[in-house]
C-alpha positions as CSV (number, residue, x, y, z in Angstrom):
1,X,-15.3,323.9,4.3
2,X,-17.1,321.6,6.8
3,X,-16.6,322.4,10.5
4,X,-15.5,319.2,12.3
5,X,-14.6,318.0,15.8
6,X,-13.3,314.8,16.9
7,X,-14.9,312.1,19.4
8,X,-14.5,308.7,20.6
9,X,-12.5,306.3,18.2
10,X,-14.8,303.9,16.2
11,X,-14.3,300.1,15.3
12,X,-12.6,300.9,12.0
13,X,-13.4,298.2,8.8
14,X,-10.5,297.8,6.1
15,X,-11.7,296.0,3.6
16,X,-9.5,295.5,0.5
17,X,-10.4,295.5,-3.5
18,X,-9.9,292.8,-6.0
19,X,-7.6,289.4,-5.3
20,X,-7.2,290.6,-1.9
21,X,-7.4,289.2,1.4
22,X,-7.6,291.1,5.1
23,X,-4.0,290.5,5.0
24,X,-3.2,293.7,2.7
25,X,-4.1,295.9,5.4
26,X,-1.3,294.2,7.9
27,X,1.1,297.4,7.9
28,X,-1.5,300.3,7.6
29,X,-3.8,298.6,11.0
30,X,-0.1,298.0,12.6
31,X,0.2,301.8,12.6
32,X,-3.4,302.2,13.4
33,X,-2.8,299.8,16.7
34,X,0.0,302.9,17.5
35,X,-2.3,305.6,17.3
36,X,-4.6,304.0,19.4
37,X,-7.2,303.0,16.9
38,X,-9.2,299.8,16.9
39,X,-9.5,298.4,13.7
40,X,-10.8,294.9,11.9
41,X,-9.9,293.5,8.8
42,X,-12.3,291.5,6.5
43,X,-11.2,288.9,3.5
44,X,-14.2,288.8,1.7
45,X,-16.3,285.8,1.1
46,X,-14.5,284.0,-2.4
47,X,-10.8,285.7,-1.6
48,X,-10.4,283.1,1.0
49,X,-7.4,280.9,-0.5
50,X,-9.5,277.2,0.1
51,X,-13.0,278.5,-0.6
52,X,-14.2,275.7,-2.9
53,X,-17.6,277.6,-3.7
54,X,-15.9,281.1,-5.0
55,X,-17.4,280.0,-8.3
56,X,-20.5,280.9,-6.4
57,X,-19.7,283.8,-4.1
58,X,-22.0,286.8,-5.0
59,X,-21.8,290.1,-3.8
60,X,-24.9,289.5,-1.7
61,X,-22.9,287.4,0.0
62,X,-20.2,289.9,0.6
63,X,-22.4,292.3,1.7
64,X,-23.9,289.9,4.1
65,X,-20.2,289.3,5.2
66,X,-19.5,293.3,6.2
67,X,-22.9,293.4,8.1
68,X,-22.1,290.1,10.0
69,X,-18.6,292.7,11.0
70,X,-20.3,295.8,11.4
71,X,-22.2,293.3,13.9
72,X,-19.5,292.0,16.1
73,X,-17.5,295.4,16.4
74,X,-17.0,296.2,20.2
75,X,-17.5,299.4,21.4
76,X,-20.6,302.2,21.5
77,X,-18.5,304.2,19.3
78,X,-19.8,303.1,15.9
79,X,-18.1,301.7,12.7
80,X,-16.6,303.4,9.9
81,X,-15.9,301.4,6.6
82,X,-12.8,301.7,4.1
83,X,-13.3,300.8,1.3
84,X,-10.3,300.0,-1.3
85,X,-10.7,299.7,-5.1
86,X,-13.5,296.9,-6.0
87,X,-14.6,296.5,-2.5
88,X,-17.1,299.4,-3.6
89,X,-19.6,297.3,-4.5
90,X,-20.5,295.6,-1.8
91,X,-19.7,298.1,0.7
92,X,-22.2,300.3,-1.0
93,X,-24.6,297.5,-0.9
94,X,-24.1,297.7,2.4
95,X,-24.8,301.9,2.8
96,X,-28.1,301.3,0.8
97,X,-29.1,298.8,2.8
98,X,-28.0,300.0,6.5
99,X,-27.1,303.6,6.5
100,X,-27.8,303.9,9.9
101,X,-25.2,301.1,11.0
102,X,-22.4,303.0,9.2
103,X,-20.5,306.3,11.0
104,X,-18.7,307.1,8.0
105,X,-17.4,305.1,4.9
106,X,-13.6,305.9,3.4
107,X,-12.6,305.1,0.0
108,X,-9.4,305.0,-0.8
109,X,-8.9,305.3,-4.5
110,X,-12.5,304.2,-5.3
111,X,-16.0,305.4,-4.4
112,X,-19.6,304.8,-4.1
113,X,-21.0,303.1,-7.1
114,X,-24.0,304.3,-8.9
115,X,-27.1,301.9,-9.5
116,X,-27.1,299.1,-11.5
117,X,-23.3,299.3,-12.1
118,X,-21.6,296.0,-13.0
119,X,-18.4,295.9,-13.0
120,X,-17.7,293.6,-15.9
121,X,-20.9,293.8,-17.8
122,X,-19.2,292.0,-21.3
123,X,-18.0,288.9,-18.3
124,X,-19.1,285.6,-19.8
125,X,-21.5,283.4,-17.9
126,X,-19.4,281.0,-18.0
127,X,-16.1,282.8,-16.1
128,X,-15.9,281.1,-12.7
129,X,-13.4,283.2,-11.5
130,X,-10.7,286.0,-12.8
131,X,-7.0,285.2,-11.9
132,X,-4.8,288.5,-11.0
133,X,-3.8,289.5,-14.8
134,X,0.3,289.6,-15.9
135,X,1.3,293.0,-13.9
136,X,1.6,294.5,-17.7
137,X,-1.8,294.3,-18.4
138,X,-3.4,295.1,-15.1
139,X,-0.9,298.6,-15.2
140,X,-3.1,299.8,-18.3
141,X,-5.7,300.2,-15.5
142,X,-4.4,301.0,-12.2
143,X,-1.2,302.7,-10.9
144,X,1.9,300.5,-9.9
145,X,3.6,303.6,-8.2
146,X,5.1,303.2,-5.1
147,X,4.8,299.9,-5.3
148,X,8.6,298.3,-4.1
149,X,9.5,294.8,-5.8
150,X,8.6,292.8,-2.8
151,X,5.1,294.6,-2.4
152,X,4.2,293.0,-6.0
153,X,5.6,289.5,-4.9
154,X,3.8,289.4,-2.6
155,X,0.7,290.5,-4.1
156,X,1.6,287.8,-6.8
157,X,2.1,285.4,-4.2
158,X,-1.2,285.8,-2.4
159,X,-3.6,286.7,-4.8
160,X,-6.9,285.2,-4.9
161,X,-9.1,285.0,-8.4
162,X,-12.0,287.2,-7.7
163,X,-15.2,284.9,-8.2
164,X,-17.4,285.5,-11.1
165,X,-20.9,286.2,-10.1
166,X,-19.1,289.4,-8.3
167,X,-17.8,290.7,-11.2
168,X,-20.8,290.5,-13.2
169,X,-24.0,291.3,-11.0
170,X,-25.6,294.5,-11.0
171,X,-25.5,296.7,-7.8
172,X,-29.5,296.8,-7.2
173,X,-29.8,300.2,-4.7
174,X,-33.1,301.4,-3.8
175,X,-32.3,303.9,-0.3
176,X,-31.1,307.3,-1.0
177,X,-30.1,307.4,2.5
178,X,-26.8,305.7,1.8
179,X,-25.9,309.5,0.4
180,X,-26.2,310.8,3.2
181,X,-23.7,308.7,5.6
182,X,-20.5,311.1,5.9
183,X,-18.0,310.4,3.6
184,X,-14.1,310.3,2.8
185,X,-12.4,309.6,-0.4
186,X,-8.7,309.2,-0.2
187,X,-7.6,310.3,-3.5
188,X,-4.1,308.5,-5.0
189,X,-3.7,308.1,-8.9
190,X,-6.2,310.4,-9.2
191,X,-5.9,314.0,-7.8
192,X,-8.6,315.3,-6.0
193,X,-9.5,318.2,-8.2
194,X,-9.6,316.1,-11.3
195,X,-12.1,313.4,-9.4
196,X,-14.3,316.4,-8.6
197,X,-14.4,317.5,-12.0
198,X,-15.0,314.0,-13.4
199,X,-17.9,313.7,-11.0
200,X,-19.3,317.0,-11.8
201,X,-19.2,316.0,-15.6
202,X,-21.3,312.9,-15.0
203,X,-18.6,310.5,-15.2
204,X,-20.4,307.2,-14.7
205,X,-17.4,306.1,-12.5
206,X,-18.0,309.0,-10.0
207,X,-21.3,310.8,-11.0
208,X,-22.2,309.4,-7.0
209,X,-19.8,311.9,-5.5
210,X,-21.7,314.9,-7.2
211,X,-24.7,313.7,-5.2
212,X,-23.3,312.8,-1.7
213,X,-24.1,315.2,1.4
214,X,-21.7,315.1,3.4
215,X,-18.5,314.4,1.4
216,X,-14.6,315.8,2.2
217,X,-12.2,314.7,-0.7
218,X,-8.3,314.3,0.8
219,X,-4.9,314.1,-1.8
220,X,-2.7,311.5,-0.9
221,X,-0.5,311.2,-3.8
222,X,0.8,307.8,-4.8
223,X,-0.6,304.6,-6.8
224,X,-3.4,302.1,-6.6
225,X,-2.5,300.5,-3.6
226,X,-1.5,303.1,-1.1
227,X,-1.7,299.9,1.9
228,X,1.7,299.2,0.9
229,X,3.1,301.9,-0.6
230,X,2.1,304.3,2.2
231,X,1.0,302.7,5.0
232,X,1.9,304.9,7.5
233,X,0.3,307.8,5.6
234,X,-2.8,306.1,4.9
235,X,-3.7,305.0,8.1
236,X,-3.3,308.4,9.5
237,X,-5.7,309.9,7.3
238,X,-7.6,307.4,8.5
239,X,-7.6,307.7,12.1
240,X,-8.3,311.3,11.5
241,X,-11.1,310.9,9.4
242,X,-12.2,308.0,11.3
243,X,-12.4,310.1,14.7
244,X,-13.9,313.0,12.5
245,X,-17.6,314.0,13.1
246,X,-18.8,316.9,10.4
247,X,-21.8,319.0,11.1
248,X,-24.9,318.9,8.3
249,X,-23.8,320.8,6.2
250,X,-22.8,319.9,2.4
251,X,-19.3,320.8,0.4
């Protein structure tokens, strides 16, 4: 196990995955703002509502977006990044890039992507933008559990199409050094164990984990959005492994 001890609270990042806007993280940074925690939001460039260039929103652009964050944070304390779902890419953009502005990065049911990954390689040129699919569909991919009937109103209701170019450029990485920035992974419709197996196998969809330094994998048990289906729980692991510093030494 890795020995930790706690320290001064960072600025902490939320950022959210796919269709999603800073607003999904309302109820978990309400319970953060409880415990004490100072945390900021970020609704990517293209999942603003009146963006008339998403057609042209790249994740370059989104990585620019987190840095221009990491930037303003207040406080000596540092930054650490969550990362939900399909915010991966460009928050690992970000980790190659500037390792050294990032105190620790959390995914929550997602992880670092591996280079070169695209997340729809067979995308036309020609899609502008990808609408949130019928619920039917998108539940062959990612667990609904949890999830109360007014959760997935809303979610209908405020759902941005996710621009184009994001979905089909390749995450160019080049600094190993992004391995090496301490590192949480919330684990929800996948169990720990079985994420740490896939890894170990070579799965391309967590092959990075295998190869990070400093890693801790935590369970907490419920579908793809845990914002809304445990907020309360999610931003406690949070704060903790937010305030969490882990000496050099590798699972």
């Amino acid at each position: 196990m890795t020995a930790t001890k706690t320290t001064a609270d960072p600025t902490i990042i939320p950022i959210p995955g796919h269709w999603l806007g800073a607003w999904a993280w309302d109820e978990v940074r309400e319970h953060l703002s409880g415990a004490g925690a100072i945390s900021v939001a970020l609704t990517l460039p293209g999942l603003e509502p009146g963006d008339a260039s998403r057609s042209s929103r790249t994740l370059d652009d989104q990585a620019a977006a987190i840095e221009e964050t990491i930037d303003r944070a207040e406080g000596d304390a540092g930054v650490v990044l969550v990362a939900h779902s399909g915010a991966n890419a460009p928050v690992t953009l970000v980790l190659d890039r500037h390792p050294e502005l990032v105190r620790r990065v959390i995914w929550v049911d997602s992880g670092p992507v591996a280079p070169d990954a695209v997340f729809a390689p067979d995308a036309s040129r020609a899609l502008e933008e990808l609408p949130l699919p019928p619920f039917e569909a998108l539940a062959q991919q990612a667990s609904f559990e949890g999830l109360s009937s007014e959760a997935l109103d809303r979610f209908r209701a405020r759902a941005v199409p996710e621009p184009g170019p994001v979905l089909r450029q390749p995450v160019r990485l080049t600094n190993d050094a992004r391995r090496s920035v301490p590192t949480t992974l919330v684990c929800c419709s996948i169990p720990s164990a079985q994420l740490w197996e896939l890894a170990q196998a070579g799965h391309p969809m967590f092959a990075e984990v295998a190869v990070l330094g400093r890693r801790e994998l935590i369970d907490l048990p419920t579908g793809h959005w845990p914002m809304w289906s445990r907020p309360e729980d999610l931003a406690a692991v949070l704060h903790a492994a937010a305030t969490r510093v882990d000496e050099d030494q590798p699972r």
